[in-house]
Backbone as a chain_set.jsonl record, in Angstrom:
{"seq": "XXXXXXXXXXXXXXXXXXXXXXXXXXXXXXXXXXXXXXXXXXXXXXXXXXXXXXXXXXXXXXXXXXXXXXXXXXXXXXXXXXXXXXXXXXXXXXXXXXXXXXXXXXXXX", "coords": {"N": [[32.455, 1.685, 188.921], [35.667, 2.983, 188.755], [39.051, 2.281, 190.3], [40.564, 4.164, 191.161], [38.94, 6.215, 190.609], [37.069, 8.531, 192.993], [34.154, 9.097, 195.222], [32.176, 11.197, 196.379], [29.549, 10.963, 199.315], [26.447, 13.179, 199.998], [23.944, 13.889, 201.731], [20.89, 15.477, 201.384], [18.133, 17.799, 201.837], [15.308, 18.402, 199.807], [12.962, 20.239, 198.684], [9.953, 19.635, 196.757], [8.049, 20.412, 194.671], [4.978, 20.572, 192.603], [3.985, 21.83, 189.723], [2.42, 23.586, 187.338], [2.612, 22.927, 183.297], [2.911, 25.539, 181.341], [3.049, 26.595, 178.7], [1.478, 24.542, 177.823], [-1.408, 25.075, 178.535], [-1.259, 27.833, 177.499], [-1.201, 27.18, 174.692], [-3.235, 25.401, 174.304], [-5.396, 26.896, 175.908], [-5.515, 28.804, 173.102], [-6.03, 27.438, 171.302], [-8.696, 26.495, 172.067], [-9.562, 28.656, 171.852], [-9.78, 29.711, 169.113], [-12.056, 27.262, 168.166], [-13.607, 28.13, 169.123], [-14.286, 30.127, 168.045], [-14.588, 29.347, 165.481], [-17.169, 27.354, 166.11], [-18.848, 29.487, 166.645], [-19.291, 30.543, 164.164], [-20.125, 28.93, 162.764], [-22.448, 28.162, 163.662], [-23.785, 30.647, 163.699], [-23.043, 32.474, 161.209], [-23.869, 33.843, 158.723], [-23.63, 33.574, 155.328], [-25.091, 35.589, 153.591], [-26.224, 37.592, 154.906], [-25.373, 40.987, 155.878], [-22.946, 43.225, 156.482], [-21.741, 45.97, 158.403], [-23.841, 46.941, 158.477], [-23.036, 48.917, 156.188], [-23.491, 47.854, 153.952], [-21.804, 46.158, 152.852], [-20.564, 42.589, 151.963], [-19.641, 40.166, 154.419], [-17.842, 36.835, 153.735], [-17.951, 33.802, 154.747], [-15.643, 32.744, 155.766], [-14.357, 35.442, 156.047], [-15.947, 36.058, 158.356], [-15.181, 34.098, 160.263], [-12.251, 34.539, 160.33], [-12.707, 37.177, 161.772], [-13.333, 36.341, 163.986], [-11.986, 34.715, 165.311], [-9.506, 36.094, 165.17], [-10.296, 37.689, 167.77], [-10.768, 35.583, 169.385], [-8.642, 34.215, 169.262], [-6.391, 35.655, 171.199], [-8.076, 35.973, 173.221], [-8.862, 33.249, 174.389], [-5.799, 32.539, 174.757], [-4.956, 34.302, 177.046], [-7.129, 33.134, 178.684], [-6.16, 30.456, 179.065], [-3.74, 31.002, 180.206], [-4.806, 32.073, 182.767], [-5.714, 30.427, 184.08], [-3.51, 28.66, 184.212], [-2.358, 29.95, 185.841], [-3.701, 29.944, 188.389], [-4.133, 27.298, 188.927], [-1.288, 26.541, 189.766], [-1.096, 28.254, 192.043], [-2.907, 26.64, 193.677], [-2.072, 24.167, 193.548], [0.449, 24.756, 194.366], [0.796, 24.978, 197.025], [1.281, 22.604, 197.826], [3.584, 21.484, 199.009], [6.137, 18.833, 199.231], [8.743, 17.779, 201.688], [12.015, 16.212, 200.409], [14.422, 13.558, 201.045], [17.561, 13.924, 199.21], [19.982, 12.062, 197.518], [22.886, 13.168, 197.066], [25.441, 12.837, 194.498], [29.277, 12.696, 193.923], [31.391, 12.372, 191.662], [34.794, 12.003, 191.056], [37.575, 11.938, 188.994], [41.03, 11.411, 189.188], [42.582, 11.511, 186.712], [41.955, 12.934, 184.859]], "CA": [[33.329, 2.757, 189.318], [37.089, 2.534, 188.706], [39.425, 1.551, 191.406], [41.168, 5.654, 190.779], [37.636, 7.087, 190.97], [36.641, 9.293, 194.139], [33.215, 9.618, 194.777], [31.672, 11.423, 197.852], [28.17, 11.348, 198.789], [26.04, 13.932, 200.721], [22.439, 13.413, 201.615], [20.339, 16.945, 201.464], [16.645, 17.624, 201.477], [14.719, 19.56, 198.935], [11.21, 20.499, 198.218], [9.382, 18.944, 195.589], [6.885, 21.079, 194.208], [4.688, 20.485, 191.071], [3.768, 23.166, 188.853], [1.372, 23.158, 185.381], [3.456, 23.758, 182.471], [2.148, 26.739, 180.989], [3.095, 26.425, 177.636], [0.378, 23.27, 176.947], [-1.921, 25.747, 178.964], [-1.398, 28.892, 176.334], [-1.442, 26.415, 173.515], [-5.074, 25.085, 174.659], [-6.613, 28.062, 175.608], [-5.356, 29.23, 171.787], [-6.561, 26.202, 170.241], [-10.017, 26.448, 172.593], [-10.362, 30.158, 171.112], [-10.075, 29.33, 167.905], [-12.92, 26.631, 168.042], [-14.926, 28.994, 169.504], [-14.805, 30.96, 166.969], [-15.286, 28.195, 164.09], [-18.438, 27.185, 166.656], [-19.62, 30.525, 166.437], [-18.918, 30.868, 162.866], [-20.946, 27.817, 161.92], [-24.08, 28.544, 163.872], [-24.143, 32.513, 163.65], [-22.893, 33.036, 160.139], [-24.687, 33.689, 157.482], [-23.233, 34.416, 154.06], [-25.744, 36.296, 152.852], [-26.22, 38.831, 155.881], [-24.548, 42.113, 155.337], [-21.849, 43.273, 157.526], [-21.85, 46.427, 159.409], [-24.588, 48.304, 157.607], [-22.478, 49.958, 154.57], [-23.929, 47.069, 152.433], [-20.626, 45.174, 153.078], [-20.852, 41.508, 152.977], [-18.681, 39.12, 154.888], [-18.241, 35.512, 153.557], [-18.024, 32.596, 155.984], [-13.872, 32.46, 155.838], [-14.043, 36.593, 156.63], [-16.111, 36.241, 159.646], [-14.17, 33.097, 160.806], [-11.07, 35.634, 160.623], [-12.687, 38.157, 162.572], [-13.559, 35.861, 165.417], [-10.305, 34.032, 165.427], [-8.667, 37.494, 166.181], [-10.603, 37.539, 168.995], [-11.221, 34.609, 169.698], [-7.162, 33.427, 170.249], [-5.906, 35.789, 172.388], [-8.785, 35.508, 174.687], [-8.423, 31.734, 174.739], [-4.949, 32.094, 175.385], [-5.211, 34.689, 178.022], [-7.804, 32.353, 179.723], [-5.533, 29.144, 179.175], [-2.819, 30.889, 181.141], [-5.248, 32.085, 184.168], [-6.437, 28.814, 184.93], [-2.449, 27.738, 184.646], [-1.886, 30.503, 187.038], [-4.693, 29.211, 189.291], [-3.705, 25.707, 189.338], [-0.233, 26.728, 190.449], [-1.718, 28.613, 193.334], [-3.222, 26.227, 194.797], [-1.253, 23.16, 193.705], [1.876, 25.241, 194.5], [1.013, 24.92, 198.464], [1.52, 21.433, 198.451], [5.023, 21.274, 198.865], [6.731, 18.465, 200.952], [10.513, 17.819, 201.817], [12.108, 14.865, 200.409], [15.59, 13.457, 200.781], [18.507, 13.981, 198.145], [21.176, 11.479, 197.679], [24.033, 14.234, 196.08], [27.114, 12.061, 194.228], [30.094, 13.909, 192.993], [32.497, 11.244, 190.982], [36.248, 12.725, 190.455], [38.578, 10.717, 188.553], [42.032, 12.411, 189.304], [43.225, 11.177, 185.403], [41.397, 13.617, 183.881]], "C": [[34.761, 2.209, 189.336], [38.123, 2.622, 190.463], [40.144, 3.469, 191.922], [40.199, 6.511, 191.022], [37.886, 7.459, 192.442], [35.145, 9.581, 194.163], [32.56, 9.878, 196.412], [30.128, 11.826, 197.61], [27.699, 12.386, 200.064], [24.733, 14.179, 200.807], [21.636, 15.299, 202.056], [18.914, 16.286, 201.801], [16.41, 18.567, 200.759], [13.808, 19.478, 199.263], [10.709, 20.299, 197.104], [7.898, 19.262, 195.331], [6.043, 21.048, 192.643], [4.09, 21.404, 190.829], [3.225, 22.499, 187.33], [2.633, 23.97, 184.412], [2.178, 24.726, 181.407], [1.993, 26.738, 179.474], [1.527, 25.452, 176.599], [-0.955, 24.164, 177.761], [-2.402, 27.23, 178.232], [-2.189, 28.242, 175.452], [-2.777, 25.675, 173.433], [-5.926, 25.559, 174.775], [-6.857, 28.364, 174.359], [-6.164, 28.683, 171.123], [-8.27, 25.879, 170.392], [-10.387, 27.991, 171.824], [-10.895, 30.039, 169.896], [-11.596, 28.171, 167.922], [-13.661, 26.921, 168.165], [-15.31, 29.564, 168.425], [-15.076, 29.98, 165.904], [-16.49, 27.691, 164.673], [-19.503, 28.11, 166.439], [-19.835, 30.758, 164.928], [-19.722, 30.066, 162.162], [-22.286, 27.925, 162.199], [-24.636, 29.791, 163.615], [-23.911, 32.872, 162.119], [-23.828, 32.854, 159.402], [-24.28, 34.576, 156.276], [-23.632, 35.786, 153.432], [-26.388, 37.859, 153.538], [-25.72, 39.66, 155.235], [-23.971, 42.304, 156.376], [-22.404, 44.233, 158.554], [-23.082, 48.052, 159.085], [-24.278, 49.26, 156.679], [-22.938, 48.681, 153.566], [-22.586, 45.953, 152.182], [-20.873, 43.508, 153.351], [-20.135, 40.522, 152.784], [-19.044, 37.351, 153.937], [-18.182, 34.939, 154.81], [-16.774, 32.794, 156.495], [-13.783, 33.893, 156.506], [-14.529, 36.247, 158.13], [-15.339, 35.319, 160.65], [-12.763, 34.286, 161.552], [-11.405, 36.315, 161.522], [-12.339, 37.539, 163.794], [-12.442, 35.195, 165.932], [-9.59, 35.415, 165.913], [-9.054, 37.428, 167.23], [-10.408, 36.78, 169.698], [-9.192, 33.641, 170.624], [-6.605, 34.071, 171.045], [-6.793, 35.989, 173.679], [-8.623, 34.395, 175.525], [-6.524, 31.555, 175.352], [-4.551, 32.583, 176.659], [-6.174, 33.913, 179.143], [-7.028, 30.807, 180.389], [-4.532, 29.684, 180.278], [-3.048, 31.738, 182.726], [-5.174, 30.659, 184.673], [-4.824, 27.653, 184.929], [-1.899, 28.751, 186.205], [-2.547, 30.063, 188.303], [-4.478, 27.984, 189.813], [-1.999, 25.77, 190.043], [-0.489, 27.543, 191.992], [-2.131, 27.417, 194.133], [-2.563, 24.545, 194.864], [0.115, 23.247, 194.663], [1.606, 24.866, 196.28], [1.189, 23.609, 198.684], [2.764, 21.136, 198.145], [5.502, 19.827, 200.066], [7.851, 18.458, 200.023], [10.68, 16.225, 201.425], [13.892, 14.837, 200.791], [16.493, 12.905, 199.502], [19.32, 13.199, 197.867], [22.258, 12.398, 196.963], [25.139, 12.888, 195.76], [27.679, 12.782, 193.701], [31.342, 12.87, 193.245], [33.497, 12.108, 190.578], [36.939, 11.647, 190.243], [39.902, 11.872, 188.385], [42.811, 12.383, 187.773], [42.804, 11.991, 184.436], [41.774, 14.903, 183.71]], "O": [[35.024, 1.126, 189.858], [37.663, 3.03, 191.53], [40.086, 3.803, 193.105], [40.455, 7.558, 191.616], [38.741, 6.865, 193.1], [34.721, 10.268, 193.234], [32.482, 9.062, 197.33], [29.549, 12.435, 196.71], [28.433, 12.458, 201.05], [24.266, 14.771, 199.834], [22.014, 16.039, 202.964], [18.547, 15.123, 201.966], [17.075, 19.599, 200.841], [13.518, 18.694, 200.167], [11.204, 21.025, 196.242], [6.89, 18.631, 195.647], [6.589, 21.521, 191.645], [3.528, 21.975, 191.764], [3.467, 21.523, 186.621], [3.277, 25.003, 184.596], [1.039, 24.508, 180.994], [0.867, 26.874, 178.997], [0.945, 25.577, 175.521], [-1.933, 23.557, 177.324], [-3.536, 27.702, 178.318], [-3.393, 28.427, 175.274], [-3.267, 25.427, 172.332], [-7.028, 25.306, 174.287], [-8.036, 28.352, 174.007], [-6.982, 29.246, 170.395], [-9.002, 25.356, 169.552], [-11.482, 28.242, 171.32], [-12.073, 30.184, 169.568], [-12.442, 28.867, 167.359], [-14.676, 26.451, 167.651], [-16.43, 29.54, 167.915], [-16.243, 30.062, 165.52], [-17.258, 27.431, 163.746], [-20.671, 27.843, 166.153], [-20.903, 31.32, 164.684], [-20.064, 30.372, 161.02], [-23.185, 27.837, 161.363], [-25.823, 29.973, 163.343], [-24.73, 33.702, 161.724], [-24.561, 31.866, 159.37], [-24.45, 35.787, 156.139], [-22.951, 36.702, 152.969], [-26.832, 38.847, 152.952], [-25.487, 39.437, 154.048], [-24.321, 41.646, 157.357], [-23.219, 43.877, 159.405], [-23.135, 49.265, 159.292], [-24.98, 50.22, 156.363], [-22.62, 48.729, 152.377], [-22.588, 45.064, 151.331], [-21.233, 43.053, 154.436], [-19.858, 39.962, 151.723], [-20.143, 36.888, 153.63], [-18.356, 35.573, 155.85], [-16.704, 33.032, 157.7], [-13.17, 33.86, 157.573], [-13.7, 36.151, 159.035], [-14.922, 35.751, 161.724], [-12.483, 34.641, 162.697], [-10.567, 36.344, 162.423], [-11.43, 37.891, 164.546], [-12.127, 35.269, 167.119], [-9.202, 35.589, 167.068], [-8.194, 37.049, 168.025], [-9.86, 37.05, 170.766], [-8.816, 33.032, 171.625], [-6.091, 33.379, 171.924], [-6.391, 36.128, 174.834], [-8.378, 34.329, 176.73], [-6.11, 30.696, 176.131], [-3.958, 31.847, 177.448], [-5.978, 34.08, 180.346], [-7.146, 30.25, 181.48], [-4.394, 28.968, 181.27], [-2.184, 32.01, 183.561], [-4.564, 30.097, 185.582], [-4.759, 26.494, 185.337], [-1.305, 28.379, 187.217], [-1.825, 29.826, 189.271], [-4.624, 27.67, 190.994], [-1.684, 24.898, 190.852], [0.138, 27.161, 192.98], [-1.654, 27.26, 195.257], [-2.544, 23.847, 195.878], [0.663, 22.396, 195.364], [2.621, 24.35, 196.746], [1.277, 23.321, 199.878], [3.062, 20.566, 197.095], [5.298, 19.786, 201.279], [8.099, 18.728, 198.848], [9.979, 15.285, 201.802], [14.559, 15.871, 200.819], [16.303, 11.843, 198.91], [20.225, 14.027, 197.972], [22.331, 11.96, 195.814], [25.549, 12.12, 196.63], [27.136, 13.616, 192.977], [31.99, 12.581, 194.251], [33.202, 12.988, 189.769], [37.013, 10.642, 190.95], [39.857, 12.892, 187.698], [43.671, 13.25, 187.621], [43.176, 11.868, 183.269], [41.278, 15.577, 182.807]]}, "num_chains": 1, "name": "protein.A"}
């Protein structure tokens, strides 16, 4: 610190609360949907089935598609309960800590 510097300090307290980031919580459920559906897709499909009784019939890659529609926004809707959940009950564990605040003024500036 220069000899011209000013620097005053001021000791606070906060609350220091942890929280799930939600984002890696979407992005997992998403990524868990999807697998589901390529899980389902590998044991349940069958090429050669017919679809929905018009004689229609799905390949492997169609039904994949279907279930993937489904399949990701369920997963991501579930990824971001279970972030809402974990913030519930993480969220009550709050404690108080102390702050050191610094606030450096250099009058040359």
């Amino acid at each position: 610190m220069d000899a011209m510097s000013h620097a005053e300090h001021h000791i606070e307290t906060a609350q220091l609360r942890r929280s799930p980031r939600y984002g890696v919580f979407l992005i997992g459920g998403g990524v868990l949907g999807i697998l589901v559906a390529l899980v389902l897709t590998l044991v349940f499909g069958d090429p050669t089935a017919t679809g929905d009784g018009t004689g229609v019939k799905y390949s492997t890659g169609q039904a994949f598609g279907f279930l993937a529609l489904v399949g990701l926004p369920v997963g991501i809707a579930l990824g971001g309960l279970v972030a809402l959940v974990l913030d519930r009950v993480v969220g009550r564990r709050t404690r108080r800590v102390r702050v050191d605040h610094e606030t450096v003024t250099d009058p040359e500036l």
